[in-house]
Structures are given as C-alpha cells and as structure tokens.
C-alpha positions as CSV (number, residue, x, y, z in Angstrom):
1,X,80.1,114.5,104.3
2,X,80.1,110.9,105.8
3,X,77.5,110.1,102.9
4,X,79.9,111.0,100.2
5,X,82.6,109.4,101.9
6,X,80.8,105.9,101.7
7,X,79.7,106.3,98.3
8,X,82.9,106.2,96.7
9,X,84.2,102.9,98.3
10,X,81.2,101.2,97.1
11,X,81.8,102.2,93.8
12,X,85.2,100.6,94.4
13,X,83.4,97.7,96.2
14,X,81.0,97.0,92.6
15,X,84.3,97.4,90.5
16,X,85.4,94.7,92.3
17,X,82.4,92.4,92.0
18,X,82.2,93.3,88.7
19,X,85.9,92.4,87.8
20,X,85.8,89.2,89.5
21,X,83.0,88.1,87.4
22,X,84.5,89.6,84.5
23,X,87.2,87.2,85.0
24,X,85.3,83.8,86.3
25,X,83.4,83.9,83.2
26,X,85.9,85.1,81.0
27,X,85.9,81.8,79.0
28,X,82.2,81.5,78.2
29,X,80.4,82.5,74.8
30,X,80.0,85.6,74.3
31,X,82.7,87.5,76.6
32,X,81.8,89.6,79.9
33,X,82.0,92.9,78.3
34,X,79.3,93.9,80.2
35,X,80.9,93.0,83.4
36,X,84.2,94.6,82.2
37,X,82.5,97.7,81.3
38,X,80.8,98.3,84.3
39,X,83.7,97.7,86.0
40,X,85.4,100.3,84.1
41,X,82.9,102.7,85.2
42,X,82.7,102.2,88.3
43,X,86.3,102.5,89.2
44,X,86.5,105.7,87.0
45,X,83.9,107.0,89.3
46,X,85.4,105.9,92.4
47,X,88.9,108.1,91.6
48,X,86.5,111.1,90.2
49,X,84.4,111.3,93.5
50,X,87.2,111.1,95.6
51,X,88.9,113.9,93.6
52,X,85.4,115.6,93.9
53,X,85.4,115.2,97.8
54,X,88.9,116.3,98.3
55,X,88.4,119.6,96.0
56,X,84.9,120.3,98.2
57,X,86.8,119.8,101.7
58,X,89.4,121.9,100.7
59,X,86.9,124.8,99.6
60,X,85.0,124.6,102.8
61,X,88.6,124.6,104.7
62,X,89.4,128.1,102.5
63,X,86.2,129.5,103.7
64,X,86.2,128.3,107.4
65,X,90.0,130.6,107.5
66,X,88.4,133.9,106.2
C-alpha cells in the first residue's frame, strides 16, 4: 500500500510543476493550455486515487473484523 500512497502525491507534485509553468509563461503566444490541462489532470487524479485508497483500506479493515 506504501506504493499507492506515493503515487498520489506525485500526481499532486506534477500539478504543481505544471501550474507554475502554466502561469510563468502565461503571457507568451500561443497560451499554456497544455500546461493548464495537464495540470487539470493531474490534480483530478490525485483527489480520485486518494478516494480510491481510502475506499480499498476501508474494505480490507471490513474484512480483517469478520
């Protein structure tokens, strides 16, 4: 589980990079919408595998009590 646990930070880690450049280069032609995108993405996935994680501990916590 310490795999799964690391993974979604650096999905939070990348939405950061990815905001920050987003932003630096938010003035140049054409816009970052890449950047912004993936950004997007990436914290989407961050609050989906931690909701993922939390449903899959608490399933193996139901079990372990039976």
């Amino acid at each position: 589980m310490g795999y799964l646990k690391i993974t979604q930070y650096l999905y939070l880690v990348a939405a950061g990079i990815f905001a920050f450049d987003a932003i630096t280069h938010w003035n140049d032609e054409p816009k970052p919408w890449i950047s912004v995108g993936i950004a997007l993405v990436s914290l989407f996935l961050f609050f989906f595998r931690r909701h993922f994680a939390k449903k899959f501990q608490d399933r193996q916590n139901a079990q372990g009590r039976k």
